[in-house]
Structure formats: structure tokens, C-alpha cells
N, C-alpha and C positions, 0 to 999 in steps of 0.2 A: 394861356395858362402858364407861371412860372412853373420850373423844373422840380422844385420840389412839391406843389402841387399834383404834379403830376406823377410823379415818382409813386406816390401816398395812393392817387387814382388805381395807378397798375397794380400795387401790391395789396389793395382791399378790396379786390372784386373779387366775386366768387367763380370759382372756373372748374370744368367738369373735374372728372377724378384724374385723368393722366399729367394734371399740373397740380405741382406743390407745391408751397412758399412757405420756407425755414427764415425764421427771425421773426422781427416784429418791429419794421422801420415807423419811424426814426429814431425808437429806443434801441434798438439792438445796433452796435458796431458793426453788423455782419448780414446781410438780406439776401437773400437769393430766391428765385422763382425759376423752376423747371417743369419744363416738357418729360416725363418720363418717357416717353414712346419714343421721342429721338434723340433724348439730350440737349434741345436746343436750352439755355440759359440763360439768363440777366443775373446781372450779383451790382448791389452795390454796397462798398465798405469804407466806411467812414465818412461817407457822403461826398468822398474827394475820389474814392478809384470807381470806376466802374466800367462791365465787362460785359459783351454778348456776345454768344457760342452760338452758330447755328449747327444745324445736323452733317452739313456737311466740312467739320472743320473748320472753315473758318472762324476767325475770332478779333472782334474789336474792342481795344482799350484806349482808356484816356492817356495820355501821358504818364509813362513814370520816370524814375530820374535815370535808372538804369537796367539793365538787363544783359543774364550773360545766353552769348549763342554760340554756340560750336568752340568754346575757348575763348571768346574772345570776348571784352563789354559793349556794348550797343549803346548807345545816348540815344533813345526814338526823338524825331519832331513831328509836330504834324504833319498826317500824311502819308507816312513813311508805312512802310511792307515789311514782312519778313517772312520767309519760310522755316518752319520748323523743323526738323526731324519727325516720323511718324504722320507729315501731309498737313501736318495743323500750318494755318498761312494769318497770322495776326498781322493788324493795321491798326496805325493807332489815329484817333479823330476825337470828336470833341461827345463831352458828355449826353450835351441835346440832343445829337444824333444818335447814339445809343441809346439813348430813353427813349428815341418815337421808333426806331428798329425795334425796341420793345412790346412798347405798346400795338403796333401795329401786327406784329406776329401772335402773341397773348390775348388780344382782343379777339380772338377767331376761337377763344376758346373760353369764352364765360360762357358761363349756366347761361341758359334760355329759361328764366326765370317768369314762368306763365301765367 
């Protein structure tokens, strides 16, 4: 299944109440789908960034072109780590794998529609 496909899959199933999904992809510039209970998150924006937070701080993004850390600008490639201030540990990688880190976390929480 293409990634936009799939993208459409995650953000139109129905999921108990502790998952929300603010937007309305592919019209909205802005999506995001959260776990309230622990904050885990998917956001995609603009169909070009996209990001997932699990509960324990970490966090994976697609490439951006920069980022500043402790003072300094980072250029990520793929691949690459950072730790952040406050424990957060971002790694950036490819979109696909964000979307199925997704889907496979979110899928454990659609309605059991009977």
C-alpha cells in the first residue's frame, strides 16, 4: 500500500476514547493523532515533515534542513541521533518508517467494532 494510502488508513479509523486526531488529512496542512494516556504522537505536516513521539521520549523525524542544539545548528542525515535537553533523544529516518511505527502502535487501539 502506498504511503499516502496508508497515511489516510491510520488517520480514519475509529479508536477508543484515549486517541484523538486533530485535522483532517489530506485537507488540513497540520494532522496529528495522540494517545492521551501517554502522549505517544504521529503528526504529519504538509505531507513532507512527519514525526512520532513515543511515551518514553523518544522521537523520530524525517529530515529537516536544520536545527539548533545547545547553541549550535545541526544539519541531521539520515540516521543520525541527538539528545536533547529534558531526555528527549530524536533520530531522524525515513517517512515509511514513521508511518508503520505508527500504524503499528495505533492499531492496538481501534474500536473493536462488533
Amino acid at each position: 500500500m502506498p504511503e499516502l494510502q496508508k497515511i489516510i488508513y491510520l488517520l480514519s479509523r475509529k479508536y477508543n476514547t484515549n486517541v484523538s486526531i486533530l485535522g483532517h488529512f489530506p485537507i488540513s496542512k497540520f494532522t496529528s493523532i495522540l494517545d492521551i494516556d501517554n502522549g505517544t504522537l504521529f503528526i504529519v505536516s504538509d505531507e513532507s515533515l512527519f514525526y512520532f513521539k513515543d511515551k518514553n521520549k523518544n522521537l523520530w523525524l524525517t529530515i529537516v534542513e536544520s536545527f539548533h542544539l545547545n547553541g549550535e545548528i545541526q544539519y541531521p542525515k539520515l540516521g543520525d541521533s541527538y539528545m536533547l535537553s529534558g531526555g528527549f533523544h530524536y533520530s531522524f529516518t525515513t517517512k515509511e518508517e514513521i508511518v508503520e511505527m505508527a500504524i503499528k502502535y495505533f492499531e492496538k487501539h481501534q474500536q473493536n467494532l462488533v
